[in-house]
C-alpha positions as YAML, in Angstrom:
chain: A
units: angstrom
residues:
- id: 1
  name: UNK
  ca: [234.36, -72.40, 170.20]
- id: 2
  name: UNK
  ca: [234.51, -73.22, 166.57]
- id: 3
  name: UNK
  ca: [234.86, -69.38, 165.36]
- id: 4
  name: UNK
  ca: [237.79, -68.82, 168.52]
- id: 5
  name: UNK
  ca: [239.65, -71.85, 166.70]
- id: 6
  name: UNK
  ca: [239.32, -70.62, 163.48]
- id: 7
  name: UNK
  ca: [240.44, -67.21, 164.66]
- id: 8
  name: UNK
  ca: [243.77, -68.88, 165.97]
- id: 9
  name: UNK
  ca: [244.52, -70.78, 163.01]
- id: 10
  name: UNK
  ca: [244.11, -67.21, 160.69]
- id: 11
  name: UNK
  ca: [246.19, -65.62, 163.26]
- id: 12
  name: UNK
  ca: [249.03, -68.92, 163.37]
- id: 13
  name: UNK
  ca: [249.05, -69.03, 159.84]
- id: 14
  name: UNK
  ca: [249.05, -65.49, 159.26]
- id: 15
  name: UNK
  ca: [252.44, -65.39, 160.77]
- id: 16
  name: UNK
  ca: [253.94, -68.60, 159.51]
- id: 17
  name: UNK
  ca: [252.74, -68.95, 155.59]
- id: 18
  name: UNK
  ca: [255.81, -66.48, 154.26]
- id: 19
  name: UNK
  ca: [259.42, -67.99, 154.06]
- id: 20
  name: UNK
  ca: [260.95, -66.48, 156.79]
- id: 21
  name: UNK
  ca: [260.36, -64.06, 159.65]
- id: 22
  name: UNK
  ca: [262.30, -61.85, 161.83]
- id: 23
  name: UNK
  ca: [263.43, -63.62, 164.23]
- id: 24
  name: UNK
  ca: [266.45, -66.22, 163.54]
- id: 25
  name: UNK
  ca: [266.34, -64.29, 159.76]
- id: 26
  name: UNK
  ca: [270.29, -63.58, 158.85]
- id: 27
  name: UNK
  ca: [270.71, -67.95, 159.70]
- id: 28
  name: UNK
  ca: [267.52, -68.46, 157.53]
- id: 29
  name: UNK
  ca: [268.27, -65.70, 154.64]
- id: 30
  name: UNK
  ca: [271.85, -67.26, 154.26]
- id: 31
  name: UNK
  ca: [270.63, -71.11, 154.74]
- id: 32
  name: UNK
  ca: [267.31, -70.78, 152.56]
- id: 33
  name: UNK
  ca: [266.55, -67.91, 150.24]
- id: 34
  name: UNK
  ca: [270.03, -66.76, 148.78]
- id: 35
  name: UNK
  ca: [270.97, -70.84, 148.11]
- id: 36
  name: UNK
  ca: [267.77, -71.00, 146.37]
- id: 37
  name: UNK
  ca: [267.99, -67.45, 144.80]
- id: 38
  name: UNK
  ca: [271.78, -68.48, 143.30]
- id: 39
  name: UNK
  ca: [270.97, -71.53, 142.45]
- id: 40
  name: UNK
  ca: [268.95, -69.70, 139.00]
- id: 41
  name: UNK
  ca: [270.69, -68.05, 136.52]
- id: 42
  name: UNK
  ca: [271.96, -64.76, 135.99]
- id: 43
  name: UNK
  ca: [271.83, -63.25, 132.67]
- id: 44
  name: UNK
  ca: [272.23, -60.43, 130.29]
- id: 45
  name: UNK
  ca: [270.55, -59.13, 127.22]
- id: 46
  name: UNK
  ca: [270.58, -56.23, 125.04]
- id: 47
  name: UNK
  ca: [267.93, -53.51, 125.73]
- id: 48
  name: UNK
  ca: [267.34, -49.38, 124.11]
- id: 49
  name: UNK
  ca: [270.45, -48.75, 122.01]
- id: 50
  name: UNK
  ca: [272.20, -51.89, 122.75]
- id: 51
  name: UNK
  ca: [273.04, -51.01, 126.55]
- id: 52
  name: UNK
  ca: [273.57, -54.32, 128.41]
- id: 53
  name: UNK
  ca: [271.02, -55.45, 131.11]
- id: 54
  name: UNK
  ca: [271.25, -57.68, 133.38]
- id: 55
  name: UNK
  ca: [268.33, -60.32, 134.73]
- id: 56
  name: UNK
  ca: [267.99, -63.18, 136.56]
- id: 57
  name: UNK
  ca: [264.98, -66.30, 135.48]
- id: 58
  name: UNK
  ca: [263.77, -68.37, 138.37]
- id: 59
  name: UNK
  ca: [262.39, -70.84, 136.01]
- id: 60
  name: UNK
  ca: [260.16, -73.77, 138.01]
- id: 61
  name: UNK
  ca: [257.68, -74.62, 135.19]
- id: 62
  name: UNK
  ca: [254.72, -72.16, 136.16]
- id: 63
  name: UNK
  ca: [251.99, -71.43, 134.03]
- id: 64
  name: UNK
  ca: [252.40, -67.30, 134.22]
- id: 65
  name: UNK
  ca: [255.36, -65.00, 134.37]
- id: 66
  name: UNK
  ca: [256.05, -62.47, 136.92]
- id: 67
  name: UNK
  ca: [258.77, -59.50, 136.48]
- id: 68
  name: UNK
  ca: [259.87, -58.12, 139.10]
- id: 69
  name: UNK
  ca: [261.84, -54.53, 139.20]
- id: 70
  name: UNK
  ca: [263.00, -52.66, 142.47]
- id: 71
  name: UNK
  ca: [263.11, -48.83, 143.27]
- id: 72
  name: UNK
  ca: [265.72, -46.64, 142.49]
- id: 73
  name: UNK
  ca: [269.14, -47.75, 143.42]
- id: 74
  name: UNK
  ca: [267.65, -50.98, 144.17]
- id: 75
  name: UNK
  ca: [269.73, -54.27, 142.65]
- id: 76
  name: UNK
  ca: [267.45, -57.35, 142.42]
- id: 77
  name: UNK
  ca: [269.79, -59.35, 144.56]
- id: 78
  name: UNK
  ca: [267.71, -57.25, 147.52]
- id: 79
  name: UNK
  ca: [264.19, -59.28, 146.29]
- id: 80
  name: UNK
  ca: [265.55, -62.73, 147.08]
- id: 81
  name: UNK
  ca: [263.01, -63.40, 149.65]
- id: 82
  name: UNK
  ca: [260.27, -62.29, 147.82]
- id: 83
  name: UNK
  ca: [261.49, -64.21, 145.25]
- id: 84
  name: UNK
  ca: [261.40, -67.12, 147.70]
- id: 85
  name: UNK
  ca: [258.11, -66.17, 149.45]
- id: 86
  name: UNK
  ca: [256.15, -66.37, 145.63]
- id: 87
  name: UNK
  ca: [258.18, -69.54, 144.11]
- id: 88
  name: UNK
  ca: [255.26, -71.89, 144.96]
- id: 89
  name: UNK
  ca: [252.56, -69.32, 143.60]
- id: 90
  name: UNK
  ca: [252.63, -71.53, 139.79]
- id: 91
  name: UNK
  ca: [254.47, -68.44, 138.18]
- id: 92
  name: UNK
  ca: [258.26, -68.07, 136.80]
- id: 93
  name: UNK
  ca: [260.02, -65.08, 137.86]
- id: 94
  name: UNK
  ca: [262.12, -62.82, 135.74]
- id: 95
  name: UNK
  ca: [263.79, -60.05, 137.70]
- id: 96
  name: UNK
  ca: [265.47, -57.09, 135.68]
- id: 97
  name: UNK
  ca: [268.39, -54.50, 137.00]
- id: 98
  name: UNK
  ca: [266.71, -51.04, 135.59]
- id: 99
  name: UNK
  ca: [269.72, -49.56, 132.87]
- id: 100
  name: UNK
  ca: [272.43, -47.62, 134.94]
- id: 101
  name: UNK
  ca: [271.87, -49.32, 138.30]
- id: 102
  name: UNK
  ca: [272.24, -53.12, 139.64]
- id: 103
  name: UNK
  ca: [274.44, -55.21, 137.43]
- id: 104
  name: UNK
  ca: [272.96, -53.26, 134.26]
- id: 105
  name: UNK
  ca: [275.64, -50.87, 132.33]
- id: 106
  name: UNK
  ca: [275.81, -47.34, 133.27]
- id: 107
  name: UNK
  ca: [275.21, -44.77, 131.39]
- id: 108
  name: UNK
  ca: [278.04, -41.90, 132.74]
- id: 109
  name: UNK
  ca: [281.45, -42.59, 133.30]
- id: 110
  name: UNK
  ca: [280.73, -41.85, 137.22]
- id: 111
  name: UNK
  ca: [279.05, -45.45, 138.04]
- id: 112
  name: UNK
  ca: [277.30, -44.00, 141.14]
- id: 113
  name: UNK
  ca: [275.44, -41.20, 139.47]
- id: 114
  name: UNK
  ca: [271.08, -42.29, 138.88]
- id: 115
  name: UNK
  ca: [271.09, -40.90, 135.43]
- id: 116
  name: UNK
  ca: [268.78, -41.69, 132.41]
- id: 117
  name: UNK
  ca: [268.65, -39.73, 129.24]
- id: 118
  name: UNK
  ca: [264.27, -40.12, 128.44]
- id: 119
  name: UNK
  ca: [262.82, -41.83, 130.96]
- id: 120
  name: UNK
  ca: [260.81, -43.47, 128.58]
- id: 121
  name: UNK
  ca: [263.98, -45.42, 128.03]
- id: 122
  name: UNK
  ca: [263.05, -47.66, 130.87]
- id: 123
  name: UNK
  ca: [259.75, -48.33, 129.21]
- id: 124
  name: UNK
  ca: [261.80, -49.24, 125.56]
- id: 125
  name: UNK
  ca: [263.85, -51.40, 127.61]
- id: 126
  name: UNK
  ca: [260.95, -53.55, 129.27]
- id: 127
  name: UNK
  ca: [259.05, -54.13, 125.96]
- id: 128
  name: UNK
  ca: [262.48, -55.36, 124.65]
- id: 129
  name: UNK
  ca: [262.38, -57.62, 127.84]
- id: 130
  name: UNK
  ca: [258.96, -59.31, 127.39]
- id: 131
  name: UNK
  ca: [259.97, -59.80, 123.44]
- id: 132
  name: UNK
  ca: [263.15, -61.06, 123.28]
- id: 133
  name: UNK
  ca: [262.32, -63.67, 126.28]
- id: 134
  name: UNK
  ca: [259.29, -63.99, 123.96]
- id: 135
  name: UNK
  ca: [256.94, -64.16, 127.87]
- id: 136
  name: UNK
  ca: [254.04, -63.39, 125.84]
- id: 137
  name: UNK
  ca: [254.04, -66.88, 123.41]
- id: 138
  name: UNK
  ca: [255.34, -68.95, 126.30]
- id: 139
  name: UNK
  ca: [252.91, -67.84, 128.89]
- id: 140
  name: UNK
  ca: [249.45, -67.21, 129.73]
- id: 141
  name: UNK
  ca: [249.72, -64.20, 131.31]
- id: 142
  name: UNK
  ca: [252.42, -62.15, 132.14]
- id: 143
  name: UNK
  ca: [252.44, -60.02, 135.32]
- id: 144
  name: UNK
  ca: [254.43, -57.14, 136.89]
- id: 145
  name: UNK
  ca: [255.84, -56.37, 140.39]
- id: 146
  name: UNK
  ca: [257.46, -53.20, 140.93]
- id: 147
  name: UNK
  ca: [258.50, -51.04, 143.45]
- id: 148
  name: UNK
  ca: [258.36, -47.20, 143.72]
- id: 149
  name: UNK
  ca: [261.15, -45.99, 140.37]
- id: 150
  name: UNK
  ca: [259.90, -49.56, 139.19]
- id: 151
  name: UNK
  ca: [256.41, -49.03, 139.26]
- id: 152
  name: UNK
  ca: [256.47, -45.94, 137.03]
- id: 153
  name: UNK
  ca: [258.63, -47.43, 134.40]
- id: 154
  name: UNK
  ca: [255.75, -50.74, 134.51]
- id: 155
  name: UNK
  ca: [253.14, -47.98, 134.22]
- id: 156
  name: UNK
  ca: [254.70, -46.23, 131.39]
- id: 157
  name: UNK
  ca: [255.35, -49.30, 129.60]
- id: 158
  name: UNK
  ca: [251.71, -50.29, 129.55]
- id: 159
  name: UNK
  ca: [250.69, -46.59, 128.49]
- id: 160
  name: UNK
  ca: [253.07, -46.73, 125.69]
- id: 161
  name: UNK
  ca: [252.56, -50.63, 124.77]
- id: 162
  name: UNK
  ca: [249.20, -51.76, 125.57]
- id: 163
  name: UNK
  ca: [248.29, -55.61, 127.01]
- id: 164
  name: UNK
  ca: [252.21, -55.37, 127.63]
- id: 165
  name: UNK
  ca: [251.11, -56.27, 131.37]
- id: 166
  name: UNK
  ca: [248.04, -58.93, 132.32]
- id: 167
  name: UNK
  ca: [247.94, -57.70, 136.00]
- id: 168
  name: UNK
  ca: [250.36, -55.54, 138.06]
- id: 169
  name: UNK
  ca: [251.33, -55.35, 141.56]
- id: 170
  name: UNK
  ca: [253.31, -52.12, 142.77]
- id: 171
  name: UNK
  ca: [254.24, -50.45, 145.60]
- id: 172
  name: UNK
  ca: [255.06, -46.51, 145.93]
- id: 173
  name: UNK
  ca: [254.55, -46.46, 142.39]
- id: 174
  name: UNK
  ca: [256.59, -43.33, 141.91]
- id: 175
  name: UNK
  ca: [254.40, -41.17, 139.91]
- id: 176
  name: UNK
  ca: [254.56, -38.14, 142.07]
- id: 177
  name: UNK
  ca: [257.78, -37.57, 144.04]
- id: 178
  name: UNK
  ca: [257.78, -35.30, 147.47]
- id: 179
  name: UNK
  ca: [260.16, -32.63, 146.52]
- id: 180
  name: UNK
  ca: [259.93, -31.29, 150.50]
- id: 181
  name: UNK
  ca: [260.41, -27.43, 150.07]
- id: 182
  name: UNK
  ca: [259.92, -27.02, 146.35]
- id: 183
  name: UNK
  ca: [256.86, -27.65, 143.98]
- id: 184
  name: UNK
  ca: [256.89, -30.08, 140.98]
- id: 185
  name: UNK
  ca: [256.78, -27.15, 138.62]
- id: 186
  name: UNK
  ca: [259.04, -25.31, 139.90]
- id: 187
  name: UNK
  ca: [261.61, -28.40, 140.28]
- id: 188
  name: UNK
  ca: [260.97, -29.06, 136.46]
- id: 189
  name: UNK
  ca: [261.98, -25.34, 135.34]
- id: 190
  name: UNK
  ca: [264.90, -25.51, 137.86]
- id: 191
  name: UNK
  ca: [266.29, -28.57, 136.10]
- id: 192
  name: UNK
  ca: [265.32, -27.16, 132.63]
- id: 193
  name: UNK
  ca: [267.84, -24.12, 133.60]
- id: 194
  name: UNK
  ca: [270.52, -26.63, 135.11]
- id: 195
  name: UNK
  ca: [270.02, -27.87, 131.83]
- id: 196
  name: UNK
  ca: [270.80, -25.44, 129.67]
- id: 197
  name: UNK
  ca: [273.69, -24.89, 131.75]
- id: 198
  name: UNK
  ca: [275.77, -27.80, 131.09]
- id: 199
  name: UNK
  ca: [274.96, -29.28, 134.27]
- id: 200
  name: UNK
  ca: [272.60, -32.09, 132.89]
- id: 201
  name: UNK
  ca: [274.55, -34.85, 133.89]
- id: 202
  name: UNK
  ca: [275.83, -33.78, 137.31]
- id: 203
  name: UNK
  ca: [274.71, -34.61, 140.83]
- id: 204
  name: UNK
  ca: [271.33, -32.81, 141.98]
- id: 205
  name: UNK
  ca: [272.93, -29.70, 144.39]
- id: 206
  name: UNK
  ca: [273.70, -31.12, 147.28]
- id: 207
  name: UNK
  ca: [274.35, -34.63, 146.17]
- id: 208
  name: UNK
  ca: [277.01, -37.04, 145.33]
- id: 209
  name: UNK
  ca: [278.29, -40.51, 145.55]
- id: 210
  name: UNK
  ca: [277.90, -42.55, 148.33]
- id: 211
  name: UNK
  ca: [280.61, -44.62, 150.24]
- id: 212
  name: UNK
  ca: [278.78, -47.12, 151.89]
- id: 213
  name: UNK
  ca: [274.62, -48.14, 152.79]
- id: 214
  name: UNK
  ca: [272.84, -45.80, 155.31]
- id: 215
  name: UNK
  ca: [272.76, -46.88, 158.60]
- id: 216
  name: UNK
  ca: [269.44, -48.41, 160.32]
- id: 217
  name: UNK
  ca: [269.17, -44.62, 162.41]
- id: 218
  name: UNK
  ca: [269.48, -42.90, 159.18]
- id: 219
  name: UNK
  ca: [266.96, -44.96, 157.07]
- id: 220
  name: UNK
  ca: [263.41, -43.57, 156.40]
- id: 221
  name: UNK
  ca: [262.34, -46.84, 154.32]
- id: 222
  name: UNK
  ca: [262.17, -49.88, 156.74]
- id: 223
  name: UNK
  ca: [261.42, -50.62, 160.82]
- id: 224
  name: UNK
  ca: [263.02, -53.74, 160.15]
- id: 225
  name: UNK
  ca: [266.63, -54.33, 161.26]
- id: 226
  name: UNK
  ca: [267.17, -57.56, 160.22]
- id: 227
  name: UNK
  ca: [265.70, -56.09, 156.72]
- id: 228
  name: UNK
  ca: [267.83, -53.43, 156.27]
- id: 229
  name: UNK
  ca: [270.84, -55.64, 157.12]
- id: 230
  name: UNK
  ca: [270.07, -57.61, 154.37]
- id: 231
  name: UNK
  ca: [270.05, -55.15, 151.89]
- id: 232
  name: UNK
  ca: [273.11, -53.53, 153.07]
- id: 233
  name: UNK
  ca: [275.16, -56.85, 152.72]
- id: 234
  name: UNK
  ca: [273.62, -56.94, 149.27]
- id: 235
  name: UNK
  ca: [274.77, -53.76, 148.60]
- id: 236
  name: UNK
  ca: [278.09, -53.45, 149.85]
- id: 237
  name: UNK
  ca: [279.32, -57.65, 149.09]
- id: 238
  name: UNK
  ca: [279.12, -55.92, 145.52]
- id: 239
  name: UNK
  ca: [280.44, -52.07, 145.83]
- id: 240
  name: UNK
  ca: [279.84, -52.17, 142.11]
- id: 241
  name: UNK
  ca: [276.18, -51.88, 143.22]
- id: 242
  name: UNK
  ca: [275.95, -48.92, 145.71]
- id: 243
  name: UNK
  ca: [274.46, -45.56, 143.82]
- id: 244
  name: UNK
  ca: [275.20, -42.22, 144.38]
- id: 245
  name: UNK
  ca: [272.51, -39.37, 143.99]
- id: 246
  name: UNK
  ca: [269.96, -38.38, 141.36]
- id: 247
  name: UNK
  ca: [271.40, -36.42, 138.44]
- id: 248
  name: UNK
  ca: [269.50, -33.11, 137.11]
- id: 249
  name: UNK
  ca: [268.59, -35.18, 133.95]
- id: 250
  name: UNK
  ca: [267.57, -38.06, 135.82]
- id: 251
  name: UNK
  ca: [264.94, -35.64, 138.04]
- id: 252
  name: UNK
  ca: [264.04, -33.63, 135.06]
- id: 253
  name: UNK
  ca: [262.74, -36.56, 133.36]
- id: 254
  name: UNK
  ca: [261.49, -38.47, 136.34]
- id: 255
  name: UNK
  ca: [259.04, -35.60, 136.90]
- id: 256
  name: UNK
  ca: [258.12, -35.28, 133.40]
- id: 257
  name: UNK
  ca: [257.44, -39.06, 133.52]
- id: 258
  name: UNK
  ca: [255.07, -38.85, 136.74]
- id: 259
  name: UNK
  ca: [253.10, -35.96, 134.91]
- id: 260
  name: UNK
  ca: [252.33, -37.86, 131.86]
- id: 261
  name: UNK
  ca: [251.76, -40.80, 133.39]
- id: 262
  name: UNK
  ca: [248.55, -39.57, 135.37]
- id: 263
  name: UNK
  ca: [247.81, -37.33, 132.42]
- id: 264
  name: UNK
  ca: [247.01, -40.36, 129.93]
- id: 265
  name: UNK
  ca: [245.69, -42.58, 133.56]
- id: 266
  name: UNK
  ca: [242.54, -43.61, 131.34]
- id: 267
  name: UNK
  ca: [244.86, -45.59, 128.95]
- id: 268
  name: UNK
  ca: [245.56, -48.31, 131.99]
- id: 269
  name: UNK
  ca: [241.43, -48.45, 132.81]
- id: 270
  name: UNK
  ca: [240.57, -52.38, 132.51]
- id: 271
  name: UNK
  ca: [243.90, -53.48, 133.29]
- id: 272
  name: UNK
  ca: [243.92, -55.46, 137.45]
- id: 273
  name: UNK
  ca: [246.38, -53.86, 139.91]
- id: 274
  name: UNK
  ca: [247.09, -53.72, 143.32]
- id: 275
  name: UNK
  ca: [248.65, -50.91, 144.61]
- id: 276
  name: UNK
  ca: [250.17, -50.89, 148.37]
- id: 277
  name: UNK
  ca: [250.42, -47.34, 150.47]
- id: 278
  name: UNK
  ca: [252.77, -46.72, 153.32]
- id: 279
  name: UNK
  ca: [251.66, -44.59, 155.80]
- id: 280
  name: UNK
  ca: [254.74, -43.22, 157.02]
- id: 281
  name: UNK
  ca: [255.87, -42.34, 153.30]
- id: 282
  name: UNK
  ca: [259.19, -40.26, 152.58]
- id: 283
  name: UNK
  ca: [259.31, -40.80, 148.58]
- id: 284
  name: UNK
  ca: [255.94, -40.88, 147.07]
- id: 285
  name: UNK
  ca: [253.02, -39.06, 147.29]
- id: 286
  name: UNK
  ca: [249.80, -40.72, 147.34]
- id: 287
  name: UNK
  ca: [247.18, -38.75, 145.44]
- id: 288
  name: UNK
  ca: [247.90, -39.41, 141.83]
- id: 289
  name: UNK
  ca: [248.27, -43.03, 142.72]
- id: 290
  name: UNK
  ca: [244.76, -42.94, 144.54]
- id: 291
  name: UNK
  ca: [243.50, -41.19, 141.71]
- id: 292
  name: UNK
  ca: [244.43, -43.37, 138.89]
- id: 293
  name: UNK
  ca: [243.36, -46.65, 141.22]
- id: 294
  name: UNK
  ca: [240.14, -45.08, 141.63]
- id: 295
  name: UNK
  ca: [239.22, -44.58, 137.70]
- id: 296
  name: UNK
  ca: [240.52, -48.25, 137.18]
- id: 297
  name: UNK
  ca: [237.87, -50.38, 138.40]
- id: 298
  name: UNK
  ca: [240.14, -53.80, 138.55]
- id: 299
  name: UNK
  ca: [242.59, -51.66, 140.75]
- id: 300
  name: UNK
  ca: [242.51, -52.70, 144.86]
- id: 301
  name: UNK
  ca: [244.49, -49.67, 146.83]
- id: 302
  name: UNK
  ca: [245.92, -50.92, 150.35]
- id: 303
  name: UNK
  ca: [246.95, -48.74, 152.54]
- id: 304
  name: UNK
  ca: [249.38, -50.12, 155.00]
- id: 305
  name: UNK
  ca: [249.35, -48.23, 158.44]
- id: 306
  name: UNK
  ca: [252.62, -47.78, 160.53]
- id: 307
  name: UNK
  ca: [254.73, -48.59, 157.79]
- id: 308
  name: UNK
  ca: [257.26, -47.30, 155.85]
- id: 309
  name: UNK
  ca: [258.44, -46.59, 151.89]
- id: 310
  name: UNK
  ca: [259.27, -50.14, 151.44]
- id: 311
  name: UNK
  ca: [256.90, -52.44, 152.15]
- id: 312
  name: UNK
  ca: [258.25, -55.46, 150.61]
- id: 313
  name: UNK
  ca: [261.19, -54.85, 153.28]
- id: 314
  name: UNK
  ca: [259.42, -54.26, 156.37]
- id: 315
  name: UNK
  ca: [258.77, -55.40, 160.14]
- id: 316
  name: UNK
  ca: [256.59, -59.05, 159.78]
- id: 317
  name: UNK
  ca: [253.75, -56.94, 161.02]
- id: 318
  name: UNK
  ca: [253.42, -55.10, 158.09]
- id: 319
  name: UNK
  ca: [254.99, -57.34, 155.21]
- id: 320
  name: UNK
  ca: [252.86, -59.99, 155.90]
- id: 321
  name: UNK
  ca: [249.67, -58.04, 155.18]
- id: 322
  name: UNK
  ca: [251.81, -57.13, 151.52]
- id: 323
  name: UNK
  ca: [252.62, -60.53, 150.87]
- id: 324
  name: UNK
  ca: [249.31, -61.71, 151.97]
- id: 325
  name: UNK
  ca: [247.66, -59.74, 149.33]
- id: 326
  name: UNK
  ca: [250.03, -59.95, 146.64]
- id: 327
  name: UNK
  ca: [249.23, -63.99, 146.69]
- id: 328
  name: UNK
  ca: [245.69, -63.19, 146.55]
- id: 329
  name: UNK
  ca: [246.34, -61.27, 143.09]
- id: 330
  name: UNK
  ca: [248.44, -63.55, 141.58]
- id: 331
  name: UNK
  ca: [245.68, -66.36, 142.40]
- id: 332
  name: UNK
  ca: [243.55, -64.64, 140.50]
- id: 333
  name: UNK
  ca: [245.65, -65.75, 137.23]
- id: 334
  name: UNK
  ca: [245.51, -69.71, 137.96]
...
């Protein structure tokens, strides 16, 4: 009797302990997490080369700091609930637009276009972060969320600047992108050629700017409807925010970037991470993340069955598990 009623309570709890669920979630979103998301400042700083980015500090007296960057495309207005689901977790949050996307300048007179000239740019950009917020005097540890185009500029960062990071949490950490019908290499001397024909800071063939946010049928990132509504009313409240294709720089150096980043994989040994896998993945492919969690002994891998590229936007089902976990690891800190 004792062990059913402790079952039921996991199971209850489970399903109740995030800030909002599914069902009833545009009247909740709108009512709870974007008042309280507003209600902190927005920001802007100077990063690489003086480019402006932009950031947002939910400041609530914790003893840690968390940063949080989204995926490609991604503005941080779309982590609001996270934001809401980890405010109790004794941490202050510092969420950063990546440079040429969000509320961050571009970089090419064509807003829409994902371009970056090194990709190690990102990583110059995210030490300047930490140090001119000076996270590393004012807190005890500072830790790192990312997802997918995120989690390779946090893993680049602490290659290039180590103990940047105390712990890390990312999902789809984009170190090796599924190129469908091509290989890697060959993708890399493709854009090398592009290259050297002028065409470095055009649209990938085939792609261009966008006019408004996929539609749920299109999507290949979330099961959630109420979840992708969200981020589309992010995205288009703001049409200064939607994003248009890759460039041929941008995948040129993005490749380059997911090379060297398993390449020098020993250099992030000792550091703790938790690294989520969808199983019905579109972006990311899994074996150079599984591969650098499994030479890291502080890393935990979870792989997430049923869902989708973005698990920090998914069904309850699945999201739960992520923000379940993610708690656990930032625990660890207290």
């Amino acid at each position: 009797m004792n062990k059913l009623l402790i079952l039921l309570c996991s199971i209850f709890f489970l399903h109740t302990s995030w800030a909002i669920s599914e069902s009833g979630y545009e009247n909740k979103f709108f009512k709870e997490v974007w008042p309280f998301f507003q209600s902190h400042p927005e920001a802007v700083l100077t990063g690489y080369e003086d480019l402006e980015l932009n950031y947002r500090s939910v400041i609530r007296g914790g003893k840690n700091a968390l940063i949080i960057m989204g995926g490609r495309t991604e503005p941080i207005d779309k982590y609001a609930e996270l934001v809401y689901d980890l405010k109790d977790e004794n941490i202050d949050i510092f969420l950063l637009d990546s440079r040429g996307q969000g509320r961050s300048a571009r970089l090419l007179t064509d807003p829409q276009k994902g371009y970056v000239e090194k990709f190690s740019d990102y990583a110059k950009d995210l030490k300047i972060f930490v140090d001119k917020l000076e996270l590393k005097k004012k807190y005890q540890n500072v830790l790192f969320l990312a997802h997918s185009m995120g989690g390779a500029i946090g893993l680049q960062a602490q290659q290039i600047y180590p103990k940047l990071f105390d712990g890390m949490v990312m999902s789809a950490p984009m170190i090796e992108i599924m190129l469908r019908d091509r290989t890697e290499k060959g993708t890399i001397r493709l854009t090398r050629i592009l290259k050297l024909l002028g065409k470095k800071r055009d649209y990938v063939p085939g792609g261009g700017p966008n006019d408004s946010y996929w539609t749920f049928e299109e999507n290949t990132v979330t099961h959630s409807l109420a979840r992708h509504n969200m981020a589309k009313w992010v995205s288009e409240s703001d049409r200064s925010l939607l994003m248009g294709s890759t460039t041929v720089n941008w995948v040129h150096e993005a490749l380059k970037a997911g090379r060297k980043i398993y390449k020098k994989r020993e250099l992030l040994k000792g550091i703790p991470m938790l690294i989520f896998q969808a199983q019905k993945e579109h972006f990311s492919l899994y074996q150079r993340q599984t591969e650098l969690c499994r030479v890291n002994q502080l890393c935990k891998r979870v792989y997430i069955f049923g869902s989708k590229h973005e698990v920090f936007q998914e069904v309850d089902q699945y999201r739960d598990q992520v923000i379940s976990e993610t708690k656990k690891f930032l625990k660890k800190f207290n």
